[in-house]
VOPAGU-2260 file (C-alpha; in pm, 1 decimal, decimal comma):
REM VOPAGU-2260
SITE   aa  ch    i         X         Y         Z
SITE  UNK   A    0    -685,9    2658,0     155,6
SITE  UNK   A    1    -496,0    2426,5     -90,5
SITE  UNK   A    2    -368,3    2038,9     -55,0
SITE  UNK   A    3    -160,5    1891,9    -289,7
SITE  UNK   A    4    -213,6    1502,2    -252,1
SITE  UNK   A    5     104,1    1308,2    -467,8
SITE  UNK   A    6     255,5     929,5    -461,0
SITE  UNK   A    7     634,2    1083,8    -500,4
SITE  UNK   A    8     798,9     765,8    -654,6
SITE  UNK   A    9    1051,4     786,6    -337,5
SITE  UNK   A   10    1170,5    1065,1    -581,6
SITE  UNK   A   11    1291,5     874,9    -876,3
SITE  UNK   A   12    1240,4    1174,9   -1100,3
SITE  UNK   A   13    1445,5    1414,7    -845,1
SITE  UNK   A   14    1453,4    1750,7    -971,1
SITE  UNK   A   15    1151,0    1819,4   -1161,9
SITE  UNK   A   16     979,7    1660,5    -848,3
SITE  UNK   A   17    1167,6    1937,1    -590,8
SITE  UNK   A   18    1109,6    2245,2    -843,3
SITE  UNK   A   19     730,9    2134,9    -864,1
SITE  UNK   A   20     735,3    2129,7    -443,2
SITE  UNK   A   21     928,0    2409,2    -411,2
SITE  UNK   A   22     746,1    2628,8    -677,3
SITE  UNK   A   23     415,7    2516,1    -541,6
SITE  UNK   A   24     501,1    2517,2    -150,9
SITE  UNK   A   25     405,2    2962,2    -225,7
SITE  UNK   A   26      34,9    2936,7    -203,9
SITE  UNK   A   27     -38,2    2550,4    -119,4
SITE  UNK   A   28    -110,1    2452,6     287,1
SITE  UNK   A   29     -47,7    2099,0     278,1
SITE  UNK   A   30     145,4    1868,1     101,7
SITE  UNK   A   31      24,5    1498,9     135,6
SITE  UNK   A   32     281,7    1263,8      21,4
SITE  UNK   A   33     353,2     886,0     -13,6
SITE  UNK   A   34     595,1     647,4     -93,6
SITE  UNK   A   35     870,4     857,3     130,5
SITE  UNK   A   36    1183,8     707,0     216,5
SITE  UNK   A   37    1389,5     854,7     500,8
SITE  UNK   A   38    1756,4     736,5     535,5
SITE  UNK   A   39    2034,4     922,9     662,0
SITE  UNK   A   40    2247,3     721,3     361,0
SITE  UNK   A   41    2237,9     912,8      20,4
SITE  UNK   A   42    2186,4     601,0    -176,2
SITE  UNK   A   43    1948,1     491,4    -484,8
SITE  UNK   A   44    1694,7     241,8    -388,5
SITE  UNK   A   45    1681,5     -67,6    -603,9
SITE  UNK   A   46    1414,3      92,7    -830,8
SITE  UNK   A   47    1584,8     436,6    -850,9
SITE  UNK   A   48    1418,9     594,7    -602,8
SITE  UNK   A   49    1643,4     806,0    -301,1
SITE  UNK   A   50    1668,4     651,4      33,0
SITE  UNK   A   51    1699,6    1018,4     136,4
SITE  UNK   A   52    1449,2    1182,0     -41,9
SITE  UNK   A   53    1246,3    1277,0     299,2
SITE  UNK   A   54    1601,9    1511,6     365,6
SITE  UNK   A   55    1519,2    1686,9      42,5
SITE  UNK   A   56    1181,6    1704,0      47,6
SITE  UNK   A   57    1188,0    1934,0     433,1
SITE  UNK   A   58    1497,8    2126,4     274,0
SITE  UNK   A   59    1264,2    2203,6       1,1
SITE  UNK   A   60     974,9    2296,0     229,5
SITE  UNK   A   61    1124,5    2495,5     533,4
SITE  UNK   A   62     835,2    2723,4     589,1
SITE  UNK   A   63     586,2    2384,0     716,1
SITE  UNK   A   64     630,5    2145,7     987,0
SITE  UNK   A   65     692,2    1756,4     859,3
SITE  UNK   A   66     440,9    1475,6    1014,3
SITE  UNK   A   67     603,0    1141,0     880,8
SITE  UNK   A   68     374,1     791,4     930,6
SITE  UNK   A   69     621,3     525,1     929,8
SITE  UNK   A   70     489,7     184,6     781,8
SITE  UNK   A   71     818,1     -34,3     760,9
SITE  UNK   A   72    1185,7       3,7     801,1
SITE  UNK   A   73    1430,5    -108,5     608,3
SITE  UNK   A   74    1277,1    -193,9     291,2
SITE  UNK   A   75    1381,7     -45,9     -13,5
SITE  UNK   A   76    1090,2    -124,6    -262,1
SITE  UNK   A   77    1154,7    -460,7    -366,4
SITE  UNK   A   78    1433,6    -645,5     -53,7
SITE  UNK   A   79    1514,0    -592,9     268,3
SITE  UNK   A   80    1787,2    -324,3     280,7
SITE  UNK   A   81    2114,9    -339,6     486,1
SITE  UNK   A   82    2143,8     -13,8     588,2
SITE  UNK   A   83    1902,8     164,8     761,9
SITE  UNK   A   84    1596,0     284,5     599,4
SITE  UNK   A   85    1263,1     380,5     661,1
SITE  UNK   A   86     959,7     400,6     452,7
SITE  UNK   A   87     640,0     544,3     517,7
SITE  UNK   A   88     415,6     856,8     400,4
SITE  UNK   A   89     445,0    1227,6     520,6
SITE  UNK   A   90     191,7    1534,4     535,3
SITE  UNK   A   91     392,6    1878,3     511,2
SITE  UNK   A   92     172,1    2139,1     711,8
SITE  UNK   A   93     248,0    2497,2     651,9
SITE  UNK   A   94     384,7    2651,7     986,6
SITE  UNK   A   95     137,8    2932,6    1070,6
SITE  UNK   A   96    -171,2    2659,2    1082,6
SITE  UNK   A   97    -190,2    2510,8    1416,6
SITE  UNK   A   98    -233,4    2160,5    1436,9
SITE  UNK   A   99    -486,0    2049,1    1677,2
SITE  UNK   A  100    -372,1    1664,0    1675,6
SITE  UNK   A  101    -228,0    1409,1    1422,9
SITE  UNK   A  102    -168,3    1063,1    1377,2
SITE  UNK   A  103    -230,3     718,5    1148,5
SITE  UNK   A  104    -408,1     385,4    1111,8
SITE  UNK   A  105    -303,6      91,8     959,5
SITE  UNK   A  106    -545,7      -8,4     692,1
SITE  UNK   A  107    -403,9    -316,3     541,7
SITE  UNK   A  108    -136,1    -515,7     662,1
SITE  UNK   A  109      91,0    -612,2     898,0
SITE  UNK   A  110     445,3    -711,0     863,8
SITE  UNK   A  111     638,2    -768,1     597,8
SITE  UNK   A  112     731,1   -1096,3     499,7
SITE  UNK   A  113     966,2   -1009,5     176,8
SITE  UNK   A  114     923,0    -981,5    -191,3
SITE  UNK   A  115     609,3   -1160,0    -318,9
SITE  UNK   A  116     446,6   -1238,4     -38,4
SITE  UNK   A  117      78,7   -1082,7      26,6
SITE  UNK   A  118      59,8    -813,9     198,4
SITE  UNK   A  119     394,9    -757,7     103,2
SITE  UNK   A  120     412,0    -464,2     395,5
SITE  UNK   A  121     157,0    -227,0     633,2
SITE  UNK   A  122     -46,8      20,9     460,0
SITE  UNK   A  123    -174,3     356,9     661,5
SITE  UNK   A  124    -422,8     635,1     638,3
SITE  UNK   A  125    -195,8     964,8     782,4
SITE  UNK   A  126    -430,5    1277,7     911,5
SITE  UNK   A  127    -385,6    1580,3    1062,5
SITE  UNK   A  128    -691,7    1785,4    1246,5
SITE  UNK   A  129    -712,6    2181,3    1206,5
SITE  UNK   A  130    -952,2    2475,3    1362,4
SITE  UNK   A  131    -965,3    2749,1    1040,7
SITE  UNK   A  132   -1252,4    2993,1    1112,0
SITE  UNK   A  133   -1384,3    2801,0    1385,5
SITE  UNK   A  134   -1461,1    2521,2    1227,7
SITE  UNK   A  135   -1282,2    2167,6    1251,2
SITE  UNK   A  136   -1096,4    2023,4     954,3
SITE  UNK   A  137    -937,5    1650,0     909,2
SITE  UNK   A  138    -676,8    1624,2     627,1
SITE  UNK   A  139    -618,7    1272,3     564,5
SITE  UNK   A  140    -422,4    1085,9     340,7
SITE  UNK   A  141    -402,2     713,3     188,9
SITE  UNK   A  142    -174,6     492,7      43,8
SITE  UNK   A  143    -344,5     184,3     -21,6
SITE  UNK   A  144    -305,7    -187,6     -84,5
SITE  UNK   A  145     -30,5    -227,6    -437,5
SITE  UNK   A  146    -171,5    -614,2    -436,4
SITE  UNK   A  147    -300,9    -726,4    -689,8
SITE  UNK   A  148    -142,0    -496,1    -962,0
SITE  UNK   A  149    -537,2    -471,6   -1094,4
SITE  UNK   A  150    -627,3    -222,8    -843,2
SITE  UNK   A  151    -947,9    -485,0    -832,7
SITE  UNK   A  152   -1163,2    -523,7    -593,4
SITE  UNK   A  153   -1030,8    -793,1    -305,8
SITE  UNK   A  154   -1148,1    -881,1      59,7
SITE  UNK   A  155    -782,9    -681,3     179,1
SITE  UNK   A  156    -929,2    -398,9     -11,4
SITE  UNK   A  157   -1295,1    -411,6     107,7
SITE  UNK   A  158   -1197,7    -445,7     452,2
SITE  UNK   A  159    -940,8    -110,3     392,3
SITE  UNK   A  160   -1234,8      80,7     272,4
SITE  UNK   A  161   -1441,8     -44,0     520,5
SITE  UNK   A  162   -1146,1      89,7     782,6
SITE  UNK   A  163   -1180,7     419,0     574,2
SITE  UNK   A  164   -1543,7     468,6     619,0
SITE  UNK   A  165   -1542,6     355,7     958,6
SITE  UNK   A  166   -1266,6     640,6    1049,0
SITE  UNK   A  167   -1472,4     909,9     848,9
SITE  UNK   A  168   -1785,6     801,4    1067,3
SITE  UNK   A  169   -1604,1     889,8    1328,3
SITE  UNK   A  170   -1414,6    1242,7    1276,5
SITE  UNK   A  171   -1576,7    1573,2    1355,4
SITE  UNK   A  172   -1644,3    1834,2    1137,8
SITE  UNK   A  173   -1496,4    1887,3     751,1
SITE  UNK   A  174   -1293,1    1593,1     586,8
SITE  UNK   A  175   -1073,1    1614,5     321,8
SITE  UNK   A  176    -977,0    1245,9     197,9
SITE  UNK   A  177    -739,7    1203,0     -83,6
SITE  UNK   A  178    -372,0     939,0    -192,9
SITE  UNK   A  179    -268,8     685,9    -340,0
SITE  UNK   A  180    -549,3     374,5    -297,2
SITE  UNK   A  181    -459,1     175,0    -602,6
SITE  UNK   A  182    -808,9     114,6    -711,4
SITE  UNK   A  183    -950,7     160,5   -1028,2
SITE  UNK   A  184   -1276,7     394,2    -999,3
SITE  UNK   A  185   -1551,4     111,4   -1099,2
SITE  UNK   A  186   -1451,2     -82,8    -764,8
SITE  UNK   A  187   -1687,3    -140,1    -472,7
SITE  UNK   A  188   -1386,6     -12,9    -281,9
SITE  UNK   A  189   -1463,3     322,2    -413,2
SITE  UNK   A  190   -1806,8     318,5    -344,2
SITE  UNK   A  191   -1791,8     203,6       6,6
SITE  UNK   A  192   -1616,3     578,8      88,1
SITE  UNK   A  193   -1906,6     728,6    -150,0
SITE  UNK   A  194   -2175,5     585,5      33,3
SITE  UNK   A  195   -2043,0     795,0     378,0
SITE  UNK   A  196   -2133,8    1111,6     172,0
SITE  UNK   A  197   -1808,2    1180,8      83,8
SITE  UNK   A  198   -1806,5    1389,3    -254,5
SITE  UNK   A  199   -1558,4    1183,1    -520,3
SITE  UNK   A  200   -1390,6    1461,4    -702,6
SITE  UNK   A  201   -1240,6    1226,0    -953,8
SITE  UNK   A  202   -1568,0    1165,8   -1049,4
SITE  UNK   A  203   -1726,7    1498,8   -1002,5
SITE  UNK   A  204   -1434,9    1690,7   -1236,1
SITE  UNK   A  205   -1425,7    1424,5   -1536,8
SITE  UNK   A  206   -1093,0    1320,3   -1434,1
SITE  UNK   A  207    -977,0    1020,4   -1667,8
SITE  UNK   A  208    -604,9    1007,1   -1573,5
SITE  UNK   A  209    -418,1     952,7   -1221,2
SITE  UNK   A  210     -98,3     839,3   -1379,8
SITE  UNK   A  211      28,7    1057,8   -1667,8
SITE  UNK   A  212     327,1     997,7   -1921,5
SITE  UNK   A  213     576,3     886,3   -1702,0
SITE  UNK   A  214     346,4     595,1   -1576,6
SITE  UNK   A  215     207,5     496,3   -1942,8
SITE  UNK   A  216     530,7     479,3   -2117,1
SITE  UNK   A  217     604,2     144,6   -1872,5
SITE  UNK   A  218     341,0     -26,6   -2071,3
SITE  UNK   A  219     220,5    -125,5   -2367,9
SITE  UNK   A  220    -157,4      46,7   -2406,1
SITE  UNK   A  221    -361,9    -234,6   -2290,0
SITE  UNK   A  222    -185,5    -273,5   -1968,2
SITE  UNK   A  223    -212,8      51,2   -1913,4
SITE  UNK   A  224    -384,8     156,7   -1571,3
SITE  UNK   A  225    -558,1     550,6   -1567,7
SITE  UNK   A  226    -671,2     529,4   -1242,8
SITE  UNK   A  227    -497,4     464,4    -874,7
SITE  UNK   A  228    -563,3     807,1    -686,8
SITE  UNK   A  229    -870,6     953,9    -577,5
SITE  UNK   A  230    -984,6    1289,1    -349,6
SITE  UNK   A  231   -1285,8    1300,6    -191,1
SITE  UNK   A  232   -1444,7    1604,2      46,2
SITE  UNK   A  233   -1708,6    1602,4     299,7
SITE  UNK   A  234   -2053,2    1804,3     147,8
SITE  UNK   A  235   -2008,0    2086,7     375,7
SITE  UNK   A  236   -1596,8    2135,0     238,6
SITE  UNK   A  237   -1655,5    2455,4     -12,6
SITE  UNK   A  238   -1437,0    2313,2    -285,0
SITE  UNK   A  239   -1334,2    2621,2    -569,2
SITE  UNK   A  240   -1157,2    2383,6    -753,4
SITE  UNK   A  241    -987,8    2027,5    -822,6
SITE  UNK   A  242    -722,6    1979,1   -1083,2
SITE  UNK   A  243    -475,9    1706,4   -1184,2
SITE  UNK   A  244    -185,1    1858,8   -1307,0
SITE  UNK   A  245      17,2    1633,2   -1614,4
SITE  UNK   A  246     326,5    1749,0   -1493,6
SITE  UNK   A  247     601,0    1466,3   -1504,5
SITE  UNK   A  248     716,3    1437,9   -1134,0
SITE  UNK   A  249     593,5    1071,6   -1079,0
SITE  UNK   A  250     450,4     782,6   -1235,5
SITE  UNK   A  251     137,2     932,4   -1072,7
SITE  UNK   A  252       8,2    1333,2   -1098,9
SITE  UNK   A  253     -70,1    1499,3    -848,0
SITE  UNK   A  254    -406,7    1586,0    -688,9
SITE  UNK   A  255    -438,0    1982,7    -617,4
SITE  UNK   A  256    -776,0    2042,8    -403,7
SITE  UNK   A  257    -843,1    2398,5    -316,8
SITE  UNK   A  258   -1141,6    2506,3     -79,7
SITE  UNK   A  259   -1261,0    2799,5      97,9
């Protein structure tokens, strides 16, 4: 099986973004996505995302069945919006596999309070649960805590990781873990979800960029930030292989896990 784990940048860079979905939608089972914006308005979000990009993104993807985790409405990346808008992540499950049960859990968070403000809105974890082969599966996916732009260690991003581990203690069977979670790698944030057994593929593969081209050009090469997304399996998941793609889609690349 194959999940493709990718922040989308609400689609700012539109068409490479929906040929790289559609083109690998052939052999891929789930598509884990955040940043999503759903609208039924075709308008460009302050920072040149699409308020619609959710519409595109299940036109592009008609053969799997669209589980969106909603984490604030009307919010358009950096103001409160006038029209309506909702923002949130989404896991694309192909058709055939039957979903035993899905659902989210807010990590870090709670309301929004507008532009500057800490937290400035709800973060989730989004799963799904499977049966392949008899055997259970969780696919979950994370988009973490943007504040502080460091991707540092804080006690909002402890106590996410410590909401992490505690759901991982608590599913049955294999776990595939992967998103968006704004930390760099050398965090104690990191290691909390290590020390549950969880295998860090980022580590494990040599993986020394999250972010690609489209990311680095924003900054000069000492602000520069390699890291914000991680995967991580279970020790019984039979991985056959990891890869980070640099394919400009995103100011992040996306996180291809395959397993058997």
């Amino acid at each position: 099986m194959k999940a493709i784990y990718l922040n989308i940048w609400a689609g700012k860079v539109f068409e490479p973004l929906i040929a790289y979905i559609r083109a690998a939608a052939a052999d891929t089972d789930f598509f884990c996505l955040q940043e999503v914006f759903d609208s039924p308005l075709a308008r460009t979000v302050s920072w040149s995302g699409r308020a619609d990009i959710f519409t595109h993104l299940k036109n592009a993807l008609p053969e799997f069945t669209p589980f969106f985790s909603l984490t604030v409405e009307n919010f358009d990346g950096d103001r409160q919006t006038d029209f309506p808008m909702l923002h949130g992540n989404v896991i694309f499950a192909r058709k055939e596999i039957p979903i035993l049960s899905h659902g989210d859990l807010l990590i870090a968070g709670e309301t929004w309070a507008g532009p500057g403000t800490s937290p400035i809105f709800p973060h989730k974890l989004q799963y799904v649960r499977i049966k392949v082969s008899g055997m259970l599966y969780t696919i979950a996916s994370v988009h973490g805590t943007a504040f502080p732009g460091s991707k540092a260690d804080t006690p909002e991003r402890i106590a996410q990781s410590q909401k992490i581990a505690d759901f991982l203690a608590d599913e049955k069977g294999r776990k595939i873990l992967g998103g968006d979670f704004n930390l760099m790698p050398d965090t104690e944030s990191v290691s909390m979800i290590e020390r549950t057994g969880m295998r860090n593929l980022i580590k494990e593969y040599g993986i020394t960029d999250t972010r690609g081209r489209l990311s680095h050009a924003q900054y000069t090469e000492s602000q520069r930030q390699y890291f914000a997304d991680f995967a991580f399996t279970s020790p019984d998941v039979l991985v056959k292989n990891f890869t980070v793609p640099q394919v400009e889609i995103s100011d992040h690349l996306p996180l291809v896990v395959e397993w058997t």
